[in-house]
C-alpha positions in Angstrom: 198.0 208.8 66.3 197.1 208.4 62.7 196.8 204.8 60.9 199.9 203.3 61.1 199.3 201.5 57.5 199.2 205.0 56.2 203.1 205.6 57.1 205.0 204.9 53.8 204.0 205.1 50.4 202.8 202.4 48.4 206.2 202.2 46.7 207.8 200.4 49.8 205.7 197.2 48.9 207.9 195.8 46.2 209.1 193.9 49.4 206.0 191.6 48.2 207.3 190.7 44.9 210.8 189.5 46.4 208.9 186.5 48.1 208.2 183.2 47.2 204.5 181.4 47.0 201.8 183.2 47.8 201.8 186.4 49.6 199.3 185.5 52.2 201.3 182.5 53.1 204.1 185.7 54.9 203.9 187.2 58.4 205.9 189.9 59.9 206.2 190.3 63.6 208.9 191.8 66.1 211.2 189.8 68.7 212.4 192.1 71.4 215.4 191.1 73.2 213.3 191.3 76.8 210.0 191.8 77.1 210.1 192.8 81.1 212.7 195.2 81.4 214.0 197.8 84.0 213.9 201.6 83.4 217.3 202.6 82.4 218.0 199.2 80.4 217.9 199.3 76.5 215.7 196.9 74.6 216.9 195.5 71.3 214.3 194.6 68.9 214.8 192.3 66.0 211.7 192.6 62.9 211.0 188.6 62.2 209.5 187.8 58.7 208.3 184.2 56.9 206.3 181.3 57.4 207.5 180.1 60.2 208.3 181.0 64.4 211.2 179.2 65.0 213.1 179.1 68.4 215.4 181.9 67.1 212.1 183.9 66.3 214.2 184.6 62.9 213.1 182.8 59.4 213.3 185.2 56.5 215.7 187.9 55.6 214.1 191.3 56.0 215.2 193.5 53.3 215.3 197.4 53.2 212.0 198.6 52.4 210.2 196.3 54.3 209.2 198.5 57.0 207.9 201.8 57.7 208.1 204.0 60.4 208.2 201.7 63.7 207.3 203.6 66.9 206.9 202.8 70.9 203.7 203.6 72.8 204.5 204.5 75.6 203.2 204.9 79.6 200.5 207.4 79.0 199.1 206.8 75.4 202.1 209.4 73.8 204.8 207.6 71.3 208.3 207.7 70.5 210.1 206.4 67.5 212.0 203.3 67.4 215.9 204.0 66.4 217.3 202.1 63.6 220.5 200.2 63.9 220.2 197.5 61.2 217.5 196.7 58.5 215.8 194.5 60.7 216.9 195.9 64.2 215.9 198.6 66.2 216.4 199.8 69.7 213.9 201.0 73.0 215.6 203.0 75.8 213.0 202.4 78.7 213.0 206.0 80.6 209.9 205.2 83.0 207.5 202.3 84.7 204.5 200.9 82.9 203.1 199.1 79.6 204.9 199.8 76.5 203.3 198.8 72.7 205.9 198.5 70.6 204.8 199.1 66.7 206.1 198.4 63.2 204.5 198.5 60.0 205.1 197.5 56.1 203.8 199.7 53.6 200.8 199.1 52.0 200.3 198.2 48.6 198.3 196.7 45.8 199.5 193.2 43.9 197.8 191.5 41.5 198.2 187.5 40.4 198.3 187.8 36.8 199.0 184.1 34.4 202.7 185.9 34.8 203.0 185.9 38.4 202.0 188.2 41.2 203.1 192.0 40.2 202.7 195.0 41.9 199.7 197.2 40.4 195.5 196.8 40.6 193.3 196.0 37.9 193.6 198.8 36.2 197.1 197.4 35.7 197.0 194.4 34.0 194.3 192.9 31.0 194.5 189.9 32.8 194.3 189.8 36.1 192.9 187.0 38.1 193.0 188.5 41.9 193.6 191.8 43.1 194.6 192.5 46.8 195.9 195.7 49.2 197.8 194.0 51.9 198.1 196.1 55.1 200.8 194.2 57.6 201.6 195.3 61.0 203.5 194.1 63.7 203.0 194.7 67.5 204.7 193.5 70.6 204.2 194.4 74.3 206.9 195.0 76.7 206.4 195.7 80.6 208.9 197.6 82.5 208.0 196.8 86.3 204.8 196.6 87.3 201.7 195.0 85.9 199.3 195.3 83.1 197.1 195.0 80.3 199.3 196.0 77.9 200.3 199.5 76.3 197.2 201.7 74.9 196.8 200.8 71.1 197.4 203.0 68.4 195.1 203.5 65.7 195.2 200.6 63.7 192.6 199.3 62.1 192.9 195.1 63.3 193.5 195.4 67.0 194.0 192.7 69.6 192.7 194.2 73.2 193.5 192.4 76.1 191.0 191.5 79.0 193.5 190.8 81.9 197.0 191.3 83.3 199.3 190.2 80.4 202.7 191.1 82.4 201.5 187.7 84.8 201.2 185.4 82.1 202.2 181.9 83.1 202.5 178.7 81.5 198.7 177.3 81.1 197.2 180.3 81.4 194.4 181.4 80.3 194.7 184.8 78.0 190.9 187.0 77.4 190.8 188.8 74.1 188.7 191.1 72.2 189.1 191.7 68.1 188.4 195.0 67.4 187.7 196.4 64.0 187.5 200.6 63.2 187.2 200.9 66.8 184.2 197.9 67.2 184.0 194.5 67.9 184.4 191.9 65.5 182.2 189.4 65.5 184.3 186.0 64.3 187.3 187.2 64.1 190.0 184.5 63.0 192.2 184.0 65.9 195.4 182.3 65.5 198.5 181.9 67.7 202.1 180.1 68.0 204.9 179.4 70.1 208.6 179.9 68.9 209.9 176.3 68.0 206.4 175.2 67.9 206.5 171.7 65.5 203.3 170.8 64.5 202.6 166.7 63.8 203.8 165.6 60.8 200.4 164.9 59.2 199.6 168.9 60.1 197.8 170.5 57.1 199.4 174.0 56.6 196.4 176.4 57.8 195.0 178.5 55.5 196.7 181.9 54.8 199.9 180.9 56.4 202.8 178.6 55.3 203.1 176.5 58.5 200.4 175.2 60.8 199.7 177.1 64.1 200.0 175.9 68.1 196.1 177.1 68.2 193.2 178.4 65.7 189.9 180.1 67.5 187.5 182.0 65.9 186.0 184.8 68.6 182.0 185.2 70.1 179.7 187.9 68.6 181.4 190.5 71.0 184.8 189.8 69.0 186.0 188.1 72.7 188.1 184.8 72.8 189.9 183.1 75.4 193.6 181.9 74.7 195.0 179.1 76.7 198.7 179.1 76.6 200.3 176.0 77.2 203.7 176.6 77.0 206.2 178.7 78.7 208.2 181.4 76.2 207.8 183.5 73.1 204.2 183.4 71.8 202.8 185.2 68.7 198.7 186.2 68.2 198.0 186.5 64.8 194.8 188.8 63.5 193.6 187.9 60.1 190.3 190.3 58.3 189.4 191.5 55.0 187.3 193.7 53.4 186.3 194.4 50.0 188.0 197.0 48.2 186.5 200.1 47.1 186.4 201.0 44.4 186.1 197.5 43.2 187.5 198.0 39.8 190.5 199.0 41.2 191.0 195.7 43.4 189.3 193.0 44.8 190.1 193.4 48.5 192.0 194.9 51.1 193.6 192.2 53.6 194.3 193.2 57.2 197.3 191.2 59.8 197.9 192.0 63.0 200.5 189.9 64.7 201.0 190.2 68.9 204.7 189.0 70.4 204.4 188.2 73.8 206.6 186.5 76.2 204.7 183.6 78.8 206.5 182.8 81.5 
């Protein structure tokens, strides 16, 4: 499968401009309706966007655009694509046993923060620019019809999450192994950060950095890019994958940015 930021043209991220505050502060993710189906049933899968997670796993309006080509990968490493039935919906039929990945991502573009505002361009752009960034956004989710698992085989993205044990047997309290993966290799301190939907942090929570709302949890993984997530509460959780890199060439832009989010249900 080729990289999955590479789906739409760059024109697509004028979804960017349309939000408030800083563009770091955003996450996409998806919400399927069921994440442990039977074969035959049809899973309805709703694309979340915002700050927050909230019980609904719904915050921001998505808006057409927003997302590129969203696919399945299925039993046996091959994909299908995702059908469409709203701007922010789309739909699974699950026609066999095993781990399914389900994947969506926003198109990729460059944004600069000018004295203006943000805009859409790189430096070449703009006299005045004060940052540059490419933001590359993609959302994952894992579904398991029957059976167990470590979750469906990855496509070829660049920030991966890779699961060390059964993740169809989650349970309240558990504890959930991880590795990072960069291009394929481990990443050494990767930023590791996950909710629950509804989560409310303490009122005297600072927001954490990169994202509009504080998190349920906030690790950083080993030198092998492994980390160990204990999940204390029962229901929707979201893993969210944070890297950068600089951007080349770098009078162009500054750097490229890399999320990764990870739905997963706990029971």
């Amino acid at each position: 499968m080729r990289r999955l930021i590479r789906w739409a043209a760059v024109g697509g991220g004028l979804w960017l401009l349309a939000v408030s505050g800083p563009a770091l502060a955003h996450n996409i993710w998806l919400a399927p309706d069921n994440h442990f189906p039977q074969v035959g049933d049809t899973v309805q899968i709703k694309v979340g966007f915002g700050h927050d997670y909230p019980a609904n796993r719904v915050d921001q309006p998505v808006k057409e655009g927003m997302i590129g080509e969203a696919v399945a990968i299925i039993p046996g490493g091959g994909q299908v694509a995702l059908e469409k039935t709203a701007v922010d919906t789309y739909q699974l039929k699950i026609d066999r046993p095993g781990p399914y990945l389900l994947v969506a991502a926003m198109p990729p573009g460059l944004f600069s923060r000018t004295p203006e505002g943000m805009k859409r361009g790189g430096r070449k752009d703009f006299p005045e620019v004060k940052s540059c960034m490419e933001a590359r956004m993609v959302a994952n989710a894992f579904v398991f019809a029957g059976g167990q698992g470590q979750g469906g085989s990855q496509s070829d993205q660049a920030l991966q999450l890779k699961p060390l044990a059964d993740m169809a047997g989650l349970k309240k309290g558990g504890v959930l192994p991880i590795q990072v993966l960069f291009d394929g290799q481990p990443l050494a301190g990767a930023k590791i950060k996950a909710t629950y939907a509804g989560y409310q942090p303490p009122a005297d929570a600072k927001p954490q950095e990169g994202h509009g709302a504080p998190m349920a949890l906030e690790t950083s993984a080993d030198a092998e890019g492994k980390a160990e997530l204990r999940l204390e509460v029962a229901g929707h959780w979201l893993v969210i994958l944070n890297h950068s890199t600089p951007y080349q060439p770098a009078e162009v832009c500054d750097k490229r940015m890399y999320m990764s989010s990870y739905a997963v249900e706990v029971k």
